[in-house]
C-alpha positions in Angstrom: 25.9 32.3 3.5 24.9 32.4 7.4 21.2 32.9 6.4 21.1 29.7 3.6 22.5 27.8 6.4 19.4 28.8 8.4 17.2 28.6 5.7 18.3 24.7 5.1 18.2 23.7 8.9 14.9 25.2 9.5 13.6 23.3 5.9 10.0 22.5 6.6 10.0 19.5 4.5 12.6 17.9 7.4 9.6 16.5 10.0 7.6 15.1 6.5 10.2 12.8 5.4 10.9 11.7 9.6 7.7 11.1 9.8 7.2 9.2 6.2 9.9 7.2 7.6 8.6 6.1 10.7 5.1 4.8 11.7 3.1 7.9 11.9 -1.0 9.0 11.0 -1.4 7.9 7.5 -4.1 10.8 7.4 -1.4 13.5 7.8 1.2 11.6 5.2 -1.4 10.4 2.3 -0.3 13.0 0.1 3.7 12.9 0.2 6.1 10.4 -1.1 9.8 9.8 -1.4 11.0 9.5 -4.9 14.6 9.1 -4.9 15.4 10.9 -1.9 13.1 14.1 -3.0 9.6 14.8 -1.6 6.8 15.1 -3.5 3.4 16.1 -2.7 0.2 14.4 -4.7 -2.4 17.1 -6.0 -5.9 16.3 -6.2 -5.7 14.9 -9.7 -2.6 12.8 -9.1 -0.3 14.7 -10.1 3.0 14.4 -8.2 4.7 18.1 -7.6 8.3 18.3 -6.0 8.7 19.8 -2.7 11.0 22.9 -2.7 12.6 24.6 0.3 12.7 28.0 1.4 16.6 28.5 -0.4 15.4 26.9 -3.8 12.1 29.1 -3.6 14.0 32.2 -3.3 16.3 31.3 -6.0 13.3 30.6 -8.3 11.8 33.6 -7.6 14.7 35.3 -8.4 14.9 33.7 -11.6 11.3 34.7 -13.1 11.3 38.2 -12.1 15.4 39.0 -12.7 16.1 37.1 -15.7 19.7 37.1 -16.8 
């Protein structure tokens, strides 16, 4: 439980959305947006992908290689 706690405070997509939300280099930010409280990333064809964190990775790792 300790370690998810970590995991969550040390959530890289933290300084993206501070930033998004404040005036900051449109360069570094052109590719993210805020839908609904989620971050999403554009891809080079437009496509919008969510933004995961370290805790949901692991647990969707988990999933594909230790299916129930």
């Amino acid at each position: 439980m300790a370690q998810k706690e970590q995991l969550e405070e040390d959530d890289w997509r933290k300084p993206v959305k501070e930033k998004i939300g404040k005036v900051s280099n449109i360069k570094e930010l052109k590719d993210y947006a805020i839908i609904f409280g989620e971050l999403y990333r554009r891809l080079s064809g437009g496509i919008l992908t969510r933004c995961i964190g370290t805790t949901e990775a692991q647990e969707k790792l988990q999933e594909i290689w230790n299916p129930v």
